[in-house]
N, C-alpha and C positions, 0 to 999 in steps of 0.2 A: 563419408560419415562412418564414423567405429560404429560395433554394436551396440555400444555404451549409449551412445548419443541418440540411435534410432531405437532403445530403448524408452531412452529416454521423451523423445517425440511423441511418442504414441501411448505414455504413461498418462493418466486419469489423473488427473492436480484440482487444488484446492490451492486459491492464494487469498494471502490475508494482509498484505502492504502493497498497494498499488493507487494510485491516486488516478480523481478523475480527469482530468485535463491533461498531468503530465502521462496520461494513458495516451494522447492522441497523434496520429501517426505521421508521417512526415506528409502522405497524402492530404490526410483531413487538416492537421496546421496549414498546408499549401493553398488547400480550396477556403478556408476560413481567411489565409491572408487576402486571397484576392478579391473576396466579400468584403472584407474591408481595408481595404490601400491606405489610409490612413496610417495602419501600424508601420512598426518600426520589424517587424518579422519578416523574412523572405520570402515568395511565394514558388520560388526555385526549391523544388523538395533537396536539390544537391546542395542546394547554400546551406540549407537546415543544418548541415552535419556539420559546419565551421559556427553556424552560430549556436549549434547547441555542443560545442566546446566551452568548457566550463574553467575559469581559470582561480575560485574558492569557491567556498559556499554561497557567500555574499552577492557573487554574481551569479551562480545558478537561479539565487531567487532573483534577480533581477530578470532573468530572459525569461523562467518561468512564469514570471507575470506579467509579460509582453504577450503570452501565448494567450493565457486569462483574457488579458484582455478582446481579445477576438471572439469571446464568447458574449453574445449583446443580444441574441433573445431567446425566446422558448425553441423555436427552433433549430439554434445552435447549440442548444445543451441535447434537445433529443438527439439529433444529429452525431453528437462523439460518442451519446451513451454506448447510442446500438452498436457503431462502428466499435470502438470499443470492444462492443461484448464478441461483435464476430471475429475483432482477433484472436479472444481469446477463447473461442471456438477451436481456431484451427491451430490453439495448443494445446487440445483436450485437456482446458481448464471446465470442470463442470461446476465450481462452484467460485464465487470472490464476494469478497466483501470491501467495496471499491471506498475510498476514502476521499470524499465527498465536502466540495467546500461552500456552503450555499452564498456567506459572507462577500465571497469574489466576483457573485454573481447579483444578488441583490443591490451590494452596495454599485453596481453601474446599472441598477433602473429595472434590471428583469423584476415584476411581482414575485413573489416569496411562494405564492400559490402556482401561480404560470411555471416557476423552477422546478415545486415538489413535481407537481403533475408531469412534466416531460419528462424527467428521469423516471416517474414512476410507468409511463406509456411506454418508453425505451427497457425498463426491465421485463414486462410483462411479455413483449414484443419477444426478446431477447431468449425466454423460457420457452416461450411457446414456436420461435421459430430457429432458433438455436441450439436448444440444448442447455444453455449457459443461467445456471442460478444467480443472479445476481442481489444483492445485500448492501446496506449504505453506513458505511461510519460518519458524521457530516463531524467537522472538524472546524477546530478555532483556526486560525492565520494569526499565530503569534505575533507576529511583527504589526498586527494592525489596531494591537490594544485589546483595551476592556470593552470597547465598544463592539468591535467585534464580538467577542467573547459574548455578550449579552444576545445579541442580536441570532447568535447560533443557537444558542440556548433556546430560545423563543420560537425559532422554527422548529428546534426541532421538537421542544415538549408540547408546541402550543398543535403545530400541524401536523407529527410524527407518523411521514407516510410508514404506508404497511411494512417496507423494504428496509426503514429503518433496527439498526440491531444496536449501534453502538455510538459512543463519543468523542472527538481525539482534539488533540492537537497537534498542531505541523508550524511548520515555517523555523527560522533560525532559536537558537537555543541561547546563543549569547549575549546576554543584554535584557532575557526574556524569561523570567524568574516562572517556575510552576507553579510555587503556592499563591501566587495573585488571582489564579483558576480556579482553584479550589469552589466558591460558591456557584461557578457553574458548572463544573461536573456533581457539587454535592444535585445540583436541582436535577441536572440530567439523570444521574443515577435513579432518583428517587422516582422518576418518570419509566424507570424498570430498564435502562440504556445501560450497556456495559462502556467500563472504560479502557481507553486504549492512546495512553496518549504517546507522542515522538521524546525520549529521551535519551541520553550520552550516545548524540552521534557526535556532538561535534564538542561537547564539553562532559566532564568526567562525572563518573559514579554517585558523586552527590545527586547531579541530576534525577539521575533514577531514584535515587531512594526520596527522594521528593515526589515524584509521581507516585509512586509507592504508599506513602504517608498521605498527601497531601490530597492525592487526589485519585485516591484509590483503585491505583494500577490495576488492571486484570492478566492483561500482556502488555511487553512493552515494546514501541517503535524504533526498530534498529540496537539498541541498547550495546553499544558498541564498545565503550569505555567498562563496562561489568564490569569485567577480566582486571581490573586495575584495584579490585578490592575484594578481596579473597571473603570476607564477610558477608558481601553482596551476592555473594557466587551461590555463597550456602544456602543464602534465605531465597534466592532463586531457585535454586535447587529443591529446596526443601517442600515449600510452598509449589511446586511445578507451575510456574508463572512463565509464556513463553514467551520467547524474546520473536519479532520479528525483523528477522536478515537479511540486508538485500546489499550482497558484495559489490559488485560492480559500482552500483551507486554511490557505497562509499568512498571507491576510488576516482569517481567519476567529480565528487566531492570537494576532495582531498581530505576527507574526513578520516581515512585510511590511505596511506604512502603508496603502499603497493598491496597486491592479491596476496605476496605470499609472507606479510607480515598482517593479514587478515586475521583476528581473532577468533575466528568462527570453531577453530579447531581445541584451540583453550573452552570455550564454553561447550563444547559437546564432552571435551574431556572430563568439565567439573561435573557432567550429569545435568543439562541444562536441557529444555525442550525447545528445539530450537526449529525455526521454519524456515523455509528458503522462500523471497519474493524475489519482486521485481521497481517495485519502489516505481521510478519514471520510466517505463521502460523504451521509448524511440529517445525521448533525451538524450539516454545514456547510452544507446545503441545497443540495446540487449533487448530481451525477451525471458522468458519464465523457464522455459528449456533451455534456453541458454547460463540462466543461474543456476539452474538444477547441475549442467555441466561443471560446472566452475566449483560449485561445494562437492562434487563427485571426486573432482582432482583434488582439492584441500584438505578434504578426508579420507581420501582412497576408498571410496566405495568404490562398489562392482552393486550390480542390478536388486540384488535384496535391499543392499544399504540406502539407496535409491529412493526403492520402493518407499524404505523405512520412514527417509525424510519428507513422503509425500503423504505419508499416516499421521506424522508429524500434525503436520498442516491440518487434518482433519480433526484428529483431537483436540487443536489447540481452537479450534474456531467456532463459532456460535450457529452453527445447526444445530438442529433438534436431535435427540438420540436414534430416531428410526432413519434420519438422514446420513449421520455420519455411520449410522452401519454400512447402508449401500454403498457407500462410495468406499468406505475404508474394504468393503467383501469385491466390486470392481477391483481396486487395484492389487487386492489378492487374485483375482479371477487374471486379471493378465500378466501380475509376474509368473504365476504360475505357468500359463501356458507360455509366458515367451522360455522361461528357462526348461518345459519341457520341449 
């Protein structure tokens, strides 16, 4: 391990794209397969890694909601929560704001109340015997319509557990217009929800500026295509709107070719605020210090620069102001001492 990387290990994070299911790890997929043998999922944690080979987009959501589907009651949601939060324990992640689908979960039968409350037991859990803050964006599943859409809406304004902070949407982009949402993040917003929804990962900069307009971007999910409109760059810029990045994933995608025709380095250059996640991270066989690595080499940082993009993260993210002090004065408290 350089000392870059064991810097990097033991740095204090904040992550702000990471989803809840495609959080779960080869372990918990494996014990959930074999709870229910019915699936089509492996319960060989080694097969995991050929079927979570992804050969487009199109098929990632495919196996990703093979995984979903294992999730079938209060139980199995508390279950990944905590597991979840204790991985990201042991990547002194102290805070995430997990992007949460309740829709995936309801629409196969769990109660809407039995979902809030498990995640809500698994966060409280998570704080109190972890260390690990955790935060909830519950999000649309584009691909499953307005009814979806509706149905997210209603959980979250009508039950809006405490953990709730935010609103998204995810799932594929093509096919999946953003101003169709609009009436449900107007309602969510208005329910005091910040919005955060998935745009130009996998279709271009119109996207975003449709989130933008339409459905009143705060940050945006992956925002990958920016860089393709110099326009776009500005008013991101301007506005400090931050984009959440999660490389690997886009390669993992093919949303992006390769690592080092990655955009990440154009948008740092327009003056973008940009955040490093992890998006799926056993899916795509990564982890949060592992992408912290990866934007370290695409930008040449050294351990400030580091530090910087995990301030990033803290700015950009929906704690309270006496929150983001402590953690943005931790991860001063330990660059310092590592670099003296």
């Amino acid at each position: 391990m350089s000392d870059l990387d064991a810097f990097i290990t033991g740095l204090p994070k904040a992550e702000l794209h990471v989803h809840h299911v495609g959080s779960a790890s080869p372990r918990i997929v494996s014990e959930l397969a074999a709870r229910h043998p019915d699936s089509a999922v492996p319960t060989d944690p080694d097969a995991l890694v050929d079927y979570f080979t992804f050969r487009d987009f199109a098929h990632f959501i495919e196996v990703y909601l093979s995984v979903v589907d294992l999730i079938r009651d209060a139980e199995d949601v508390r279950l990944l929560t905590y597991e979840v939060a204790r991985d990201m324990a042991r990547q002194q992640i102290r805070y995430a704001e997990l992007t949460v689908t309740p829709f995936s979960s309801t629409s196969r039968g769990i109660p809407d109340a039995a979902f809030v409350e498990a995640i809500e037991d698994a966060r409280k859990a998570a704080e109190s015997e972890l260390g690990v803050v955790l935060r909830w964006c519950f999000d649309i599943p584009g691909e499953a319509g307005l009814a979806s859409a509706e149905e997210t809406a209603r959980i979250a304004c009508d039950l809006q557990p405490e953990g709730l902070v935010s609103f998204g949407l995810g799932g594929p982009e093509i096919g999946v217009s953003r101003p169709q949402f609009k009436p449900y993040f107007d309602r969510a917003r208005a329910a005091g929800l910040h919005s955060v929804p998935h745009a130009g990962e996998t279709t271009g900069p119109g996207t975003i500026w449709d989130a933008l307009r339409e459905l009143g971007a705060e940050r945006i999910g992956h925002g990958t295509s920016a860089t393709q409109d110099p326009a776009l760059l500005a008013h991101l810029a301007e506005h400090r709107i931050p984009l959440e990045v999660c490389p690997t994933s886009n390669i993992a995608t093919r949303a992006v070719r390769t690592l080092d025709e990655h955009p990440l380095k154009e948008m740092v250059d327009a003056g973008l605020l940009v955040t490093i996640n992890s998006d799926d991270p056993p899916m795509f066989g990564t982890d949060l210090n592992t992408e912290y690595g990866v934007a370290a080499r695409l930008l040449g940082l050294d351990t400030k620069g580091v530090a910087g993009l995990a301030k990033n993260a803290v700015e950009a993210s929906f704690m309270d102001a006496p929150a983001k002090a402590r953690l943005s004065a931790e991860i001063d408290t330990y660059t310092a001492s590592w670099r003296a």
